[in-house]
Every structure is written in structure tokens, then in C-alpha cells.
VEXRONU-797766 format. One line per field, with one value per residue: residue number from 0; x, y, z of N, C-alpha, C in turn. Coordinates in Angstrom, 3 decimals, decimal comma, padded with zeros to 6 digits. Layout:
BEGIN
num <- (NUM / ...)
nc1 <- (X / ...)
nc2 <- (Y / ...)
nc3 <- (Z / ...)
cac1 <- (X / ...)
cac2 <- (Y / ...)
cac3 <- (Z / ...)
cc1 <- (X / ...)
cc2 <- (Y / ...)
cc3 <- (Z / ...)
% end
This chain:
BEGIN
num <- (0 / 1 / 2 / 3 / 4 / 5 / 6 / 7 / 8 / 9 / 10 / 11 / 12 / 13 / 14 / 15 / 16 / 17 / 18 / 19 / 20 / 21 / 22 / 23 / 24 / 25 / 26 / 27 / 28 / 29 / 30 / 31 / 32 / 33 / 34 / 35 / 36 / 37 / 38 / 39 / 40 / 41 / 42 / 43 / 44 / 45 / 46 / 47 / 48 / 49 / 50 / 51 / 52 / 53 / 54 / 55 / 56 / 57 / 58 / 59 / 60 / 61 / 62 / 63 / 64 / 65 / 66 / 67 / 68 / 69 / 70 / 71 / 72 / 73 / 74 / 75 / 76 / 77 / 78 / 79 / 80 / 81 / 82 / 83 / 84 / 85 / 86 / 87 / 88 / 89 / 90 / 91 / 92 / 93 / 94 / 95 / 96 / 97 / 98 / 99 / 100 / 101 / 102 / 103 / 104 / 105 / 106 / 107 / 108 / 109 / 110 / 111 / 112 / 113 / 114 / 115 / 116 / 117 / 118 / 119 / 120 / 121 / 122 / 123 / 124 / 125 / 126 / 127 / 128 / 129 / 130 / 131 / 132 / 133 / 134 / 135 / 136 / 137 / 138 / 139 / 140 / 141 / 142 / 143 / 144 / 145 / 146 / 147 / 148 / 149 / 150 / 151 / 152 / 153 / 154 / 155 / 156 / 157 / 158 / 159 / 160 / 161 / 162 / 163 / 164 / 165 / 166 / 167 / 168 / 169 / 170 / 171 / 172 / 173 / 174 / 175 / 176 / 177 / 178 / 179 / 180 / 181 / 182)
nc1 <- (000,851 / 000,991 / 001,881 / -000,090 / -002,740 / -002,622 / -002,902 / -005,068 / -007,012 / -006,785 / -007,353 / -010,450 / -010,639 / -010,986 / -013,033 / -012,738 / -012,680 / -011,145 / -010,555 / -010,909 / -008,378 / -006,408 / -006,939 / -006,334 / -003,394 / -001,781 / -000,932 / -000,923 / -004,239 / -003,972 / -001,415 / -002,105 / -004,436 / -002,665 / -000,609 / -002,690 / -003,897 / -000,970 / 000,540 / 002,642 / 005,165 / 005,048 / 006,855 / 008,982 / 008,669 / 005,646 / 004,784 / 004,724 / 003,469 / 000,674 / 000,438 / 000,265 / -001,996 / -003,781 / -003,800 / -001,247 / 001,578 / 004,433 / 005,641 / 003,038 / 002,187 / 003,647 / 003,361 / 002,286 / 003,509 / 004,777 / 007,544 / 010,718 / 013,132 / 016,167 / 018,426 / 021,488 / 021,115 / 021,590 / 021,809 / 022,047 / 024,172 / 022,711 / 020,219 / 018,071 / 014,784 / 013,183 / 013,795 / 013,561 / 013,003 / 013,398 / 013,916 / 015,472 / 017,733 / 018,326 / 017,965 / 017,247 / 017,373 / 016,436 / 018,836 / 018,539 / 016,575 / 013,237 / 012,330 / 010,498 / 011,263 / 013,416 / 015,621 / 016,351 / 016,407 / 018,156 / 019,502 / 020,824 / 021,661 / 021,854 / 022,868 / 023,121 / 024,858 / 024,355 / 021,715 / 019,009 / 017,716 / 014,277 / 012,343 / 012,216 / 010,759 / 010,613 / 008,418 / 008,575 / 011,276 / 012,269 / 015,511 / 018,609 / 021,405 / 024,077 / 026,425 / 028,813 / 029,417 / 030,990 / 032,022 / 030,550 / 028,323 / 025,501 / 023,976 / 021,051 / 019,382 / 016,942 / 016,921 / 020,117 / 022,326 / 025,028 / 028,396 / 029,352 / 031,694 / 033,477 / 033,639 / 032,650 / 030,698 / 026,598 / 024,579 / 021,765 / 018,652 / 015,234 / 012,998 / 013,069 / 012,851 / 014,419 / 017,145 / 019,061 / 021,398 / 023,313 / 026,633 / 028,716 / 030,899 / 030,547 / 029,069 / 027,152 / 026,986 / 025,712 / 025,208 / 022,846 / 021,281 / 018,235 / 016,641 / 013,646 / 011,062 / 011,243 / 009,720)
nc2 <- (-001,180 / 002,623 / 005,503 / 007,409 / 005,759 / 004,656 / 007,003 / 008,011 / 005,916 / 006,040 / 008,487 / 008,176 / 006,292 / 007,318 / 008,792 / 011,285 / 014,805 / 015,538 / 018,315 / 018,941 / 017,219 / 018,821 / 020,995 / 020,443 / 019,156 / 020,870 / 020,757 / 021,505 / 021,839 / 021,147 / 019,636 / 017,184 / 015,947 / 015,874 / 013,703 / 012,099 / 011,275 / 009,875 / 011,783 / 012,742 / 012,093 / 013,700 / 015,207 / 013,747 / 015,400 / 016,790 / 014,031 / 013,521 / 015,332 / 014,922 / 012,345 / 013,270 / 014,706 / 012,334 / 010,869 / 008,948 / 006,568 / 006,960 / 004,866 / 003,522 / 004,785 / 003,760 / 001,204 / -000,623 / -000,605 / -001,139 / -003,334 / -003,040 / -005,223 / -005,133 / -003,030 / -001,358 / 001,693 / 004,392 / 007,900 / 010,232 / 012,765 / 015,137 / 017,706 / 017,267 / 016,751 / 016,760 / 019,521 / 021,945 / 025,410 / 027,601 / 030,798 / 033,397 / 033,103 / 030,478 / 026,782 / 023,426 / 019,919 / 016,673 / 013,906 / 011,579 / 008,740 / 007,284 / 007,678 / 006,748 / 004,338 / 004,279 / 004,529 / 006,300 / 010,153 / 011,941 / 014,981 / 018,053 / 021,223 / 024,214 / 027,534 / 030,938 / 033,977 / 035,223 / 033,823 / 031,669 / 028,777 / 027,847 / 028,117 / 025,121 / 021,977 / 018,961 / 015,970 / 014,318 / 012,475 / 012,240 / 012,657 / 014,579 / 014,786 / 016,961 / 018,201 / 020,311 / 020,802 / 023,085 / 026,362 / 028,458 / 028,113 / 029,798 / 027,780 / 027,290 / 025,898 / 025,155 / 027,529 / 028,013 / 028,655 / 027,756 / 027,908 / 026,798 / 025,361 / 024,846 / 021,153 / 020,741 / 018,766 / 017,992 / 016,883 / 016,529 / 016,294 / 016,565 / 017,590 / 019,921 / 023,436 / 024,655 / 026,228 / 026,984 / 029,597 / 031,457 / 032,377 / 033,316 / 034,624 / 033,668 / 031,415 / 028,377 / 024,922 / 022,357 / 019,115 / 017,328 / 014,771 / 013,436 / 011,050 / 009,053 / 009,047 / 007,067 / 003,885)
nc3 <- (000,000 / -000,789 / 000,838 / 000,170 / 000,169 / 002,420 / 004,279 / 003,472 / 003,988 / 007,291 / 007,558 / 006,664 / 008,484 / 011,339 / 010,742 / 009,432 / 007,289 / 004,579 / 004,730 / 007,486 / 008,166 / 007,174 / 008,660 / 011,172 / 011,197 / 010,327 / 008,168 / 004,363 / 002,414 / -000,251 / -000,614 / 000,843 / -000,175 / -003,092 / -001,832 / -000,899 / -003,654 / -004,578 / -006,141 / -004,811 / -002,280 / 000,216 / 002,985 / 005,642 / 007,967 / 007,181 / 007,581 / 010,538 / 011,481 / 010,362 / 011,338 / 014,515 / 014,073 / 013,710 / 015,754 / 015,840 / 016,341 / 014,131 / 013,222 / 013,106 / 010,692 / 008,535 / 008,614 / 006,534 / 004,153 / 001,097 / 001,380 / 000,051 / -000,659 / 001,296 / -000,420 / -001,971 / -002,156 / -005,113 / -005,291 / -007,930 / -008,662 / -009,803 / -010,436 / -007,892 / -007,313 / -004,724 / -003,312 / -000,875 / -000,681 / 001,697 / 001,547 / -000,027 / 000,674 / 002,290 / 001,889 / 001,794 / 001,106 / 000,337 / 000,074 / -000,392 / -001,877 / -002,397 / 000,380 / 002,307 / 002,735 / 004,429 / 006,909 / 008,205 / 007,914 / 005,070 / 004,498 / 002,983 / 003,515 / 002,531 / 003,209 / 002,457 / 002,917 / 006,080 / 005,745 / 007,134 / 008,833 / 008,801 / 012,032 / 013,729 / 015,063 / 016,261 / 016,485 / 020,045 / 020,621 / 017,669 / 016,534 / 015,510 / 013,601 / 012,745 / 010,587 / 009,862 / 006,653 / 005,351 / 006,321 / 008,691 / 011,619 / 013,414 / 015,762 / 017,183 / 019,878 / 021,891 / 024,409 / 023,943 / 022,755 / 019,715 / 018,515 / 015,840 / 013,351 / 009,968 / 009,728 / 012,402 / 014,640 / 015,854 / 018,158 / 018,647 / 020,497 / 018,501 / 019,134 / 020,734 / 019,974 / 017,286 / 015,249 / 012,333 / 011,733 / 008,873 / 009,754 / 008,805 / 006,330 / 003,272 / 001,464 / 003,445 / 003,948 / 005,400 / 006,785 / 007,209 / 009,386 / 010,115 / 012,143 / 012,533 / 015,093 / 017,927 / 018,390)
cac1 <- (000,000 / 001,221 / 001,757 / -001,427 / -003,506 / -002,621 / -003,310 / -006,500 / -007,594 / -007,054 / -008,251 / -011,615 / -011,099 / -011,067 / -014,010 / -012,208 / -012,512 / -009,815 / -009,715 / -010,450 / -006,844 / -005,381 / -006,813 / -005,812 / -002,255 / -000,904 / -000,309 / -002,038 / -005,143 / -003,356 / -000,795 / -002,613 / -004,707 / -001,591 / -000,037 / -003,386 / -003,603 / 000,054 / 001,735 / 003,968 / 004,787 / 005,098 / 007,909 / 009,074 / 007,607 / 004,480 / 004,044 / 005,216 / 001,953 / -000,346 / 000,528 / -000,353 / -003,524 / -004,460 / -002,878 / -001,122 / 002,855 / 004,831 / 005,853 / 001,776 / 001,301 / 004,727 / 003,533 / 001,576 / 004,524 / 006,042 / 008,981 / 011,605 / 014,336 / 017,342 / 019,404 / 021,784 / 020,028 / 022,147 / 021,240 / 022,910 / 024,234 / 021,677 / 019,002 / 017,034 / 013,179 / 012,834 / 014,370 / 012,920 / 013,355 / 013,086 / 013,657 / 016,445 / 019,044 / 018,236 / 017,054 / 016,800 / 017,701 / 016,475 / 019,791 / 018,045 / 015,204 / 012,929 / 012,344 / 009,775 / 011,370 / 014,333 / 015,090 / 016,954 / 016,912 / 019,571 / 018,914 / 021,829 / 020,979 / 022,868 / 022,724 / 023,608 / 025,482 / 023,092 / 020,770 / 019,196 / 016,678 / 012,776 / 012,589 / 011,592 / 010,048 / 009,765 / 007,412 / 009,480 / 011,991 / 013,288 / 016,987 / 018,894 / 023,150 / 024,273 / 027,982 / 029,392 / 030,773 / 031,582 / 031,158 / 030,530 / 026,741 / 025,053 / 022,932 / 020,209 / 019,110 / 016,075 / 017,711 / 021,041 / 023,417 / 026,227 / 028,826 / 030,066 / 032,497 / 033,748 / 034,096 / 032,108 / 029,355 / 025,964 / 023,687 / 020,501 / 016,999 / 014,753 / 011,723 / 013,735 / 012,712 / 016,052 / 017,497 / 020,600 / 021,979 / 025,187 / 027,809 / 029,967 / 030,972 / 030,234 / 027,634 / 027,729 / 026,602 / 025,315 / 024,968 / 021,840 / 020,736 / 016,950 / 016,103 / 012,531 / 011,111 / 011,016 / 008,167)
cac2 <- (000,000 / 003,754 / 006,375 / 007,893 / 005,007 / 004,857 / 008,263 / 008,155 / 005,025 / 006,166 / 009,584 / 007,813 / 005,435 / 008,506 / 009,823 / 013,203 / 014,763 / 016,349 / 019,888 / 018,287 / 017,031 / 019,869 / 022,009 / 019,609 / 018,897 / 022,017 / 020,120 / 022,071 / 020,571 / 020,537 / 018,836 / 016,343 / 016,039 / 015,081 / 012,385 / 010,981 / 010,657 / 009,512 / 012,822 / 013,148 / 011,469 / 014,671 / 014,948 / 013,481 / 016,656 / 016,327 / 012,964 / 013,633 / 016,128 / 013,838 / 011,255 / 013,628 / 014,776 / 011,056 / 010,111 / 007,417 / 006,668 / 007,600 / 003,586 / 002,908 / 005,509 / 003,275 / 000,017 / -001,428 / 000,148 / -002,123 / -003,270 / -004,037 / -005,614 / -004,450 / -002,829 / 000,160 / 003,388 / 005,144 / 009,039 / 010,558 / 014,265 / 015,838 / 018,608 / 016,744 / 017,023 / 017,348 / 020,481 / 023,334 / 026,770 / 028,429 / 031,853 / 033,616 / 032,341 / 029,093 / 025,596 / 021,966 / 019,398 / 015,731 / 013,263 / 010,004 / 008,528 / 006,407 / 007,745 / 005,991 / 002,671 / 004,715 / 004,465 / 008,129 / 011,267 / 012,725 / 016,604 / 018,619 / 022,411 / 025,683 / 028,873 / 031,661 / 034,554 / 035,740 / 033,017 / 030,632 / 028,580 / 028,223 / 027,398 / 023,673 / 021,574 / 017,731 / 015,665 / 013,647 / 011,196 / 012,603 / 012,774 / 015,067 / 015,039 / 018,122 / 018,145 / 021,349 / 020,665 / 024,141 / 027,422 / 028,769 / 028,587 / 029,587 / 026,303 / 027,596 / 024,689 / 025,649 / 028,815 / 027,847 / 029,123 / 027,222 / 028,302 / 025,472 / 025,850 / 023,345 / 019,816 / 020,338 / 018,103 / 018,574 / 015,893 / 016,491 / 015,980 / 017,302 / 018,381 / 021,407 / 024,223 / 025,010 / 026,619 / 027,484 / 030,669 / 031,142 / 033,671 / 033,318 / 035,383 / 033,073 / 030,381 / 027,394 / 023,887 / 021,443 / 017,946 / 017,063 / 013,215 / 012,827 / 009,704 / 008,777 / 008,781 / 005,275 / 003,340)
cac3 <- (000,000 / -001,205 / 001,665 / 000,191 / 000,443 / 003,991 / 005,010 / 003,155 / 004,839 / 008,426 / 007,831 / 006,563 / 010,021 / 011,936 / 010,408 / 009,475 / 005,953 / 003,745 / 004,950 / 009,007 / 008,311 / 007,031 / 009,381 / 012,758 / 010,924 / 010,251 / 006,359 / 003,499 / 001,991 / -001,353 / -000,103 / 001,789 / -001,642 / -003,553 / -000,855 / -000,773 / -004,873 / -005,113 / -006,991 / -004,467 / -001,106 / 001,293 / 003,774 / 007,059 / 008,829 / 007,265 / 008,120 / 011,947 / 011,534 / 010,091 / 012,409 / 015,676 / 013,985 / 013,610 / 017,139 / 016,056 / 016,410 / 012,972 / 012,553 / 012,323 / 009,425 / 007,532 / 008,737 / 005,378 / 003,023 / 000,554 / 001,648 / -001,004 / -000,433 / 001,431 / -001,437 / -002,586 / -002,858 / -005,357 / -006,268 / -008,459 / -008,601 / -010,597 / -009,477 / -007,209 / -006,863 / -003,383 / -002,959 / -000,090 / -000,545 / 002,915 / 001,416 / -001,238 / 001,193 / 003,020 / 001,203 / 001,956 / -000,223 / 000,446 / -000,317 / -000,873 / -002,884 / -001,541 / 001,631 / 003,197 / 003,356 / 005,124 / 008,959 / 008,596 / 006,304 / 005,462 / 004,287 / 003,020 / 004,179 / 002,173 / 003,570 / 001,894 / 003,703 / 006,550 / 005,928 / 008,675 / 008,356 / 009,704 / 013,108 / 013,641 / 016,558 / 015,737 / 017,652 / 020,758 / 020,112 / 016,636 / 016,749 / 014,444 / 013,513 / 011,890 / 010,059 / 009,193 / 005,741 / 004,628 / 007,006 / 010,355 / 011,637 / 015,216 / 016,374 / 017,929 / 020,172 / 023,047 / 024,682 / 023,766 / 020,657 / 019,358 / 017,274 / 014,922 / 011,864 / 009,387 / 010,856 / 013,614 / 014,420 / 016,801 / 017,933 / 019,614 / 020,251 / 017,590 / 019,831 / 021,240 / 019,016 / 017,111 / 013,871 / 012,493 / 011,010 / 008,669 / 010,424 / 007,622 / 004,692 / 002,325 / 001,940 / 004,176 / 004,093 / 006,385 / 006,455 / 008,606 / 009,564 / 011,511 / 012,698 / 013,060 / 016,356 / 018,255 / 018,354)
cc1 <- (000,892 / 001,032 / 000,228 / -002,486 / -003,735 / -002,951 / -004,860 / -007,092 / -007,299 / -007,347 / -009,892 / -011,585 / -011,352 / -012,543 / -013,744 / -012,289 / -010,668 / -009,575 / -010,132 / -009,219 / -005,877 / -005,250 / -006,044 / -004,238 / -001,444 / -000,593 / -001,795 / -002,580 / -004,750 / -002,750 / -001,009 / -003,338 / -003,841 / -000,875 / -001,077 / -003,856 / -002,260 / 000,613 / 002,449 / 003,741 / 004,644 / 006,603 / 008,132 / 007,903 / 006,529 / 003,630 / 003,804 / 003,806 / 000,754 / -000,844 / 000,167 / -001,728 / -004,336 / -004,289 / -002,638 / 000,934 / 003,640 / 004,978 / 004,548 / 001,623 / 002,281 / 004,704 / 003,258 / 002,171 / 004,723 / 006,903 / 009,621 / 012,843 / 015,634 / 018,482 / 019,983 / 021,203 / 021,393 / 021,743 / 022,363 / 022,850 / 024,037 / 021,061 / 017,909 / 015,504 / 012,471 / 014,122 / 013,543 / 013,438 / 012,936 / 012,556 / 015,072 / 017,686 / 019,198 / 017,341 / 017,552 / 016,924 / 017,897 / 017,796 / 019,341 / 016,448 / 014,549 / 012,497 / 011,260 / 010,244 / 012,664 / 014,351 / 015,613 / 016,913 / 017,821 / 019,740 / 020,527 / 020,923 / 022,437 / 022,008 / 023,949 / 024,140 / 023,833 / 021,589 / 020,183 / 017,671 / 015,466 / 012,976 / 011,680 / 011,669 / 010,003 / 009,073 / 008,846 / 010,014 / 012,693 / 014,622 / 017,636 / 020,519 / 023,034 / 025,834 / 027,851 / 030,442 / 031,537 / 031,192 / 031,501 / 028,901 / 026,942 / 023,972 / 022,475 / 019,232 / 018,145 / 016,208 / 019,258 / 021,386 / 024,645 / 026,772 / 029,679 / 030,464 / 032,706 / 034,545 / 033,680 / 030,582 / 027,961 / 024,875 / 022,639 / 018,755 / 016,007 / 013,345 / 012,358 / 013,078 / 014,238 / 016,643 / 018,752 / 020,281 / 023,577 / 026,083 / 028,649 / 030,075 / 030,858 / 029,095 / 028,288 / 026,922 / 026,658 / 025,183 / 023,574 / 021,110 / 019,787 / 016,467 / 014,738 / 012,235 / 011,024 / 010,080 / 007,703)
cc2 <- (001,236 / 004,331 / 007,038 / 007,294 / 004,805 / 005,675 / 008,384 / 006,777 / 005,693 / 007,779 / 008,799 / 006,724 / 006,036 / 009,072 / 011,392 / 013,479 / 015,360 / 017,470 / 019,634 / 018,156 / 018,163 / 020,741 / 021,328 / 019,320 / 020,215 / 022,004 / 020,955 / 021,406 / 020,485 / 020,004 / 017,478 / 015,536 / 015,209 / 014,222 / 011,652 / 010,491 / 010,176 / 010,420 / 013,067 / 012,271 / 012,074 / 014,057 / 014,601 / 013,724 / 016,349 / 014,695 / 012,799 / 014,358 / 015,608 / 012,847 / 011,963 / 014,146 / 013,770 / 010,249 / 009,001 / 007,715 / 006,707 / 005,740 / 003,192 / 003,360 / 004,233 / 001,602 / -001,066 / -001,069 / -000,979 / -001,834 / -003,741 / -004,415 / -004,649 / -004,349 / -001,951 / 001,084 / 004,150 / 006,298 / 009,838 / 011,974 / 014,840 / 016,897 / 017,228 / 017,533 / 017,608 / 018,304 / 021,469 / 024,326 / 027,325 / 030,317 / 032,674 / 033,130 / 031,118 / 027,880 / 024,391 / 020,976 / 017,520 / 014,435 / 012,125 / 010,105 / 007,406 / 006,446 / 007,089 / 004,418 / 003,129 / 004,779 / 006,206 / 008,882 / 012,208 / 013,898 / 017,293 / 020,440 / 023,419 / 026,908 / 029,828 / 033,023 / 035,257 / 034,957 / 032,412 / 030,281 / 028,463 / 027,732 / 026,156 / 023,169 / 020,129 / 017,353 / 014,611 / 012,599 / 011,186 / 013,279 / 013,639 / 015,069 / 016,126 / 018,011 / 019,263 / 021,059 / 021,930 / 025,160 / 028,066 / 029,359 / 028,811 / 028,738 / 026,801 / 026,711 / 024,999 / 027,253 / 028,781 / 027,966 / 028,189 / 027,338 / 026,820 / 025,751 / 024,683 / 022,423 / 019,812 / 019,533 / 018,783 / 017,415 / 016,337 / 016,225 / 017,122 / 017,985 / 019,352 / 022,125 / 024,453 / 025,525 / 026,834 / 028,777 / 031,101 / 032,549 / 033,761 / 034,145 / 035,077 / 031,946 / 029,241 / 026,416 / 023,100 / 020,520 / 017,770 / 015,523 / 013,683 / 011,545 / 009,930 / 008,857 / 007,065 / 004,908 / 003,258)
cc3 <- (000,000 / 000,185 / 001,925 / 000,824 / 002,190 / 004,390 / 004,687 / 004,083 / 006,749 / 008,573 / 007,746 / 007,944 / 011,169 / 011,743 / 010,362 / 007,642 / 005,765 / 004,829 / 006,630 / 009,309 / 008,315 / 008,168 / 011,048 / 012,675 / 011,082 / 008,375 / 005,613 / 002,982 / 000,529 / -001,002 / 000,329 / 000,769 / -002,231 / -003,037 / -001,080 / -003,004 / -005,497 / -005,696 / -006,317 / -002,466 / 000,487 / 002,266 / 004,975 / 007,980 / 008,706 / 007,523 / 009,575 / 012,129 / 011,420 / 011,052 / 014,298 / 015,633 / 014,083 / 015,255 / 016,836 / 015,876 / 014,645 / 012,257 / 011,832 / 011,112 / 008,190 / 007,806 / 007,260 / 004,181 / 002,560 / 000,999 / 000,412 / -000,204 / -000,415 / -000,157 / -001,129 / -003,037 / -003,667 / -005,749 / -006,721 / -008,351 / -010,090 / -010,029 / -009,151 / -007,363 / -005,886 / -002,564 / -002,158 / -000,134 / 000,360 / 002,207 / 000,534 / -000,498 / 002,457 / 002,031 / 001,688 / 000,833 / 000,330 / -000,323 / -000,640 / -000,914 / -001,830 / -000,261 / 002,593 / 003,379 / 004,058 / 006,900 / 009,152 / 007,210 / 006,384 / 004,128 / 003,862 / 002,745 / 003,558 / 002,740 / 003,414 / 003,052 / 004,560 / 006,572 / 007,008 / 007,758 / 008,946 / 010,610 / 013,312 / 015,100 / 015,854 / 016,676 / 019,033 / 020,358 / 018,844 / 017,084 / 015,555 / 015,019 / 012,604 / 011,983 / 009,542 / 008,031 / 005,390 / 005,742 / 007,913 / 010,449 / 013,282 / 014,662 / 017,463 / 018,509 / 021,332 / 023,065 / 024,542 / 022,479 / 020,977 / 018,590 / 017,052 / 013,596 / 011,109 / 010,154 / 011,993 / 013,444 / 015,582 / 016,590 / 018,919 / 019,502 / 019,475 / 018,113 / 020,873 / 020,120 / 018,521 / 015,081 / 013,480 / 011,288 / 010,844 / 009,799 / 009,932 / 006,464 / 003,802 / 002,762 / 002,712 / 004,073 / 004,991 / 005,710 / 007,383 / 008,313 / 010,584 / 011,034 / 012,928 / 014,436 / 016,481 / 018,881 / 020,253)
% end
């Protein structure tokens, strides 16, 4: 069963419509729309959203997924698809295909001089690594800043509120790994 198919089946087990979801998620009802007809599979986040509007743990929404067989994900360096544009100087840039049969995503994050990006909250139990490949950002983690340059790393829990912004004269890149929460 398709991501969609799933979301559409336990919204209709719920007894909630379309724009019920959107509005209880935070996820737009286009959006929500297109996941549930298959044009696109929405991201992490919005499933982390979905999944507290529905109250159910993030594994249930990914339980009835095809599984394929453990393989090599290769993607190649091309323009990706799932690219986020925060704003003329912060974007998002999903590194692997496939992501729902994934246990982690792993996000590569440019910010342009002065950039930072939106501030984020996951739900409890998401874990996030951040690698400074190129830079110098503040890691804005609760009430706590952290300055980190190239080669530094930063591991913490992703239900802190927390953002980063470059402090560098040129653009800077991140690496960023989140883990699912655990069941």
C-alpha cells in the first residue's frame, strides 16, 4: 500500500474529511490532496503532523509500506526534486530517494550569507546530527546558541525548538541526519 492510500484510509477510520486534516495537521489541503492521490509522497515533517492529527505513532502511518528488499540506494548528482526553498538564502535538499522505506533522512541544508533557516520543533523522540561541511553557523538549540564551523558536528533531540543561522561570509553547508522517532 502507497503512503497515500494509507493516510487516506485512516483519515476515513477517523471519520475526518480532507480539509479536518489539514486544518488539525498544520499540512495544506493541497498537499494532503496530492499524498493521498500519489503525486507526491510529502515529507518526514508532514508525516510527523499527520501522524499527531491522527494520534497514532509515525511507525503505524509506515507500517503497510512495501517493503523491497534491502538494497543500494544510489542518487545521483543531478538537481534533485525534493528540494525546499526556505527563502532567497536558506534551502533543503532531500539526499536520498525512496524515503519511506528509510530508517533516517539525510537533508543537506545551504545557507547563503546571513541566511538561517525556519525554526523547527519535531514531535518527541526525533533525533537530528548536523555536520558542518563548509562554514561557520550559530545552532540555535532551546535557549542555547552554538557556534560550529567546518568539521564540527551537533547531535541532539529534535523536539527542542532550534534553527541554524550562517555567520559566515560566504555560503555554508550542512549535512543534517533525523532519525525517526522510536516506536
Amino acid at each position: 500500500m502507497s503512503i497515500g492510500k494509507t493516510i487516506h484510509a485512516l483519515r476515513k477510520e477517523n471519520k475526518m474529511t480532507l480539509l479536518e486534516l489539514a486544518d488539525k495537521s498544520g499540512v495544506a489541503l493541497a498537499t494532503l490532496s496530492r499524498m493521498e492521490n500519489g503525486k507526491m509522497t510529502g515529507t518526514l515533517e508532514s508525516h510527523m503532523k499527520i501522524c499527531d492529527a491522527l494520534d497514532i505513532a509515525l511507525p503505524e502511518l509506515y507500517k503497510n509500506l512495501y517493503h523491497s528488499k534491502k538494497a543500494i540506494d544510489i542518487q545521483e548528482q543531478r538537481p534533485r526534486s525534493e528540494v525546499f526553498i526556505h527563502d532567497k538564502r536558506a534551502s533543503e535538499e532531500i539526499l536520498a530517494s525512496k524515503i519511506l522505506n528509510k530508517k533516517m533522512l539525510p537533508i543537506l541544508i545551504k545557507l547563503s550569507k546571513g541566511g538561517k533557516t525556519r525554526r523547527d520543533q519535531t514531535r518527541l523522540g526525533v533525533e537530528k546530527f548536523v555536520y558542518v561541511l563548509d562554514g561557520k553557523i550559530e545552532a540555535n538549540i532551546g535557549e542555547e546558541k552554538y557556534d560550529l564551523m567546518k568539521g564540527d558536528t551537533l547531535y541532539f533531540e529534535g523536539s527542542a525548538p532550534h534553527f541554524f543561522k550562517n555567520t559566515h561570509s560566504h555560503d555554508t553547508k550542512l549535512l543534517c541526519v533525523v532519525s525517526p522517532a522510536k516506536p
